[in-house]
Phi, psi and omega in degrees: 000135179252113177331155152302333165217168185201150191276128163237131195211120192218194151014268177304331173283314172278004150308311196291298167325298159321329147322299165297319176308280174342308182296338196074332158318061216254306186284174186322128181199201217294329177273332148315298166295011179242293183254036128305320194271304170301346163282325187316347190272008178257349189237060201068305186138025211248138167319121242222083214237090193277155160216163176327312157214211182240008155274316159342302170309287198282342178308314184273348154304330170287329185276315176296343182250005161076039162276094197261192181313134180068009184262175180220147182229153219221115178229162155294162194234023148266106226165151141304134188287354189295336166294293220262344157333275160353289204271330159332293180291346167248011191078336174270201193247124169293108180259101193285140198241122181279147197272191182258119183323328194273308210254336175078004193281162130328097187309078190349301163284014140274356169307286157316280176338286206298000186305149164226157166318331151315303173332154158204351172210203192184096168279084164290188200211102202298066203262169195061010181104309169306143226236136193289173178291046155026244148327317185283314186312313224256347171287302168330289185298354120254047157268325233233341179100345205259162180303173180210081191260112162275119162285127179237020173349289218238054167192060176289136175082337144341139180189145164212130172082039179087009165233138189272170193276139210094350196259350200255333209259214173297314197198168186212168163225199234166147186214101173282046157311171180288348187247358188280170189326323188211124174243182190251356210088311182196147154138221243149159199209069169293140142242137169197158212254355184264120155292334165314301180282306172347297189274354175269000171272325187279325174276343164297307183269016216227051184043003183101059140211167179260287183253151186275144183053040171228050150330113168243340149238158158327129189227198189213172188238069183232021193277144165293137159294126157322328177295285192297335150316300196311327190277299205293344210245311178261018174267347167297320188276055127226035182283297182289341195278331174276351172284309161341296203286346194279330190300322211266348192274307159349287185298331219261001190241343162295316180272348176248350186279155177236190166050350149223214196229115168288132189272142165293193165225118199295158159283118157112003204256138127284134196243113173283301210057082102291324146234166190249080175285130157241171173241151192216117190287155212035209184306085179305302212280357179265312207298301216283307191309295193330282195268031165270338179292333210250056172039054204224107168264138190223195160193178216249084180216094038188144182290305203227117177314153183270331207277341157285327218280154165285010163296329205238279188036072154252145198202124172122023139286132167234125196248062218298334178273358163285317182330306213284326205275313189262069207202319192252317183277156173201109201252113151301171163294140194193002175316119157356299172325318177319130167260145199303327170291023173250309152316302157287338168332290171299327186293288196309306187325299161331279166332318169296286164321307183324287190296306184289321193286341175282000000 
């Protein structure tokens, strides 16, 4: 069976952790501050603030931009629950929104539509590797006053019209899970280009302080491990060469799958495929059994709009291209790892399904 997704973790990552160990250094120290400075070169050069995960990020990117209790924030609600998790956990109200059919991103007019005297920000969301609509967002949002915190979970290295994504808003957050394009084992990344929100992320994630026992606000404990900077610094220097390998397994399922619908790519975008989604008309969940029988592991992200999960459970929203979208998508394997007879694999699997369900 070829997974759908798969952790790569080798060698050089465990020397660096044997490293750390060694140093006695474990908690935040110096391999954090190494690779805070080195992610800054994929995101412009913009202040770089490691924590714990990528729900982390963006929570203290919401507290640093002064989002309080009762502001409202315009998220897609086609998404990991973990966006609108964020702006909860931060006191406001998530205000759910439809994405763009092509791009699965949020959709700029519906963005506007949803302003309210309330509003105070607007979370797009890079999903799939793909860099949400930018330009439009980024017009709204300041026509209208409000912050612009981007989730960049799944799109490390992502960029459209030459600024990478983490480049555009107030703050962005980064999510090193263990299956995204680069992981840390677990943690998160705010980027922003504000010294401000900087040092409030850093005091944030630090109990409120800078310097010990000089607390100046309430904080959290979100702070990265050294252990996990040592894995994350070395899964960055082997980013672009795996972004590569995601682009060319990429090309080769654009130019061979038959029988379902391949995602474009906007003008002007580069797209990492953290996943490689198609839609698949009728029966999704049979078409992903068919091909878990030929040994194609694939997944569904995501089946229930988050404005549906009972965390939320709002109802009398009509989202209709999320509807259709979570109806539809089904993402291959697209891992690096993959070898090209792993790659035909998947391709003939597809093909194959396709062609028996026509």
């Amino acid at each position: 069976m070829i997974p759908a997704a798969k952790p790569l973790i080798g060698d050089d990552e465990r020397a660096a952790v044997d490293a750390v160990l060694n140093s006695g250094m474990i908690a935040q120290g110096p391999e954090v501050a190494a690779f805070e400075s080195e992610f800054s070169t994929i995101v412009g050069g913009r202040h770089c603030v490691a924590v714990n995960s990528g729900t982390s990020a963006l929570h203290m990117a919401l507290i640093a931009v002064r989002v309080k209790p009762g502001d409202e924030v315009i998220v897609p609600s086609f998404t990991f629950a973990a966006t609108a998790n964020a702006v909860r956990l931060a006191g406001a109200i998530p205000v759910f929104v439809d994405i763009e059919a092509d791009s699965f991103c949020i959709d700029p007019a519906a963005v506007e539509a949803a302003i309210t005297p309330r509003t105070r920000a607007v979370m797009p969301v890079h999903l799939y590797g793909h860099p949400a609509a930018m330009g439009p967002i980024m017009e709204i949002a300041t026509r209208h006053g409000l912050w612009v915190i981007e989730d960049a979970a799944q799109a490390h290295a992502a960029s459209l019209d030459g600024t990478p994504v983490g480049a555009f808003g107030a703050a962005a957050a980064f999510s090193f899970y263990p299956t995204k394009n680069m992981t840390s084992g677990e943690g998160g990344m705010v980027t922003t280009a504000c010294d401000h929100i900087a040092r409030q992320v850093r005091l944030l994630r630090n109990q409120g302080m800078e310097q010990r026992y000089k607390n100046e606000v309430v904080g959290f404990n979100t702070r990265m491990t050294d252990i996990h900077a040592a894995i994350g610094r070395v899964q960055l220097s082997k980013l672009a060469g795996w972004t590569q390998r995601r682009q060319e397994i990429a090309a080769r399922y654009d130019a061979e799958l038959q029988g379902v619908t391949t995602p474009p790519v906007a003008d002007g975008a580069v797209h990492v495929y953290h996943q490689y989604t198609i839609r698949v008309e009728g029966d999704r969940d049979g078409f992903a059994a068919a091909l878990a029988a030929g040994g194609v592991g694939s997944g569904v992200y995501y089946p229930t709009p988050v404005h549906l999960l009972p965390s939320f459970g709002l109802t009398g929203i009509e989202l209709p291209v999320t509807a259709v979208a979570a109806t539809e998508v089904l993402s291959l394997p697209v891992y690096p790892a993959l070898s090209d007879g792993e790659v035909d694999q998947v391709i003939a699997g597809v093909n194959k399904v396709a062609s028996a369900g026509a």
